[in-house]
C-alpha positions, 0 to 999 in steps of 0.5 A: 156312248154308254150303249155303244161300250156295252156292245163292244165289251158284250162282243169281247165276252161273246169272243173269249167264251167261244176260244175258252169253249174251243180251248175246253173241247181240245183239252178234252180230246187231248186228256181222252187220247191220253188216257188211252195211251196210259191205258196201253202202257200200263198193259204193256208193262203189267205184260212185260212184269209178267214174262219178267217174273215167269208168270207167263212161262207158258205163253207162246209167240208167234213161232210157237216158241216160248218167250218167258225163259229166254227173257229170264235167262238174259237178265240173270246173265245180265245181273250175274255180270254186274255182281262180278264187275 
C-alpha cells in the first residue's frame, strides 16, 4: 500500500541522514587533526628557514651548542660541491 512505501522510503531517509551525520562528524575531526598537523609543519619549517638563513645564530640546543653555524656550514659545503662537479 501507499502508506506502507511512505514508511519505508521515510525509514531509508532516517538511515542515510545519520550515515551522512556520522560521515560529517568524522570529516570534522579528521579536517581538525589535520590542521593542527599543518599547524606544526608550518612551525617547523619557519624554524628550519630561520637556522638555515642565520636568524637564529644565537639559539643554543640542548648542549648549549650553537646550531646555526654548523647547519650554514654544511650547506655551503654541500653548494660548493655541486658549483665544482
Amino acid at each position: 500500500s501507499g502508506a506502507h512505501q511512505v514508511s519505508q522510503t521515510v525509514a531509508q531517509l532516517e538511515k542515510v541522514t545519520q550515515s551522512t551525520a556520522a560521515s560529517a562528524e568524522e570529516s570534522a575531526a579528521a579536517s581538525e587533526e589535520l590542521s593542527a598537523q599543518a599547524a606544526n609543519t608550518k612551525h617547523s619549517v619557519q624554524t628550519l628557514v630561520e637556522i638555515v638563513n642565520g636568524r637564529r645564530r644565537g639559539a643554543r640546543d640542548a648542549d648549549g651548542l650553537t646550531e646555526a653555524p654548523t647547519v650554514r656550514a654544511r650547506l655551503v659545503s654541500k653548494r660548493s660541491l655541486k658549483k665544482t662537479a
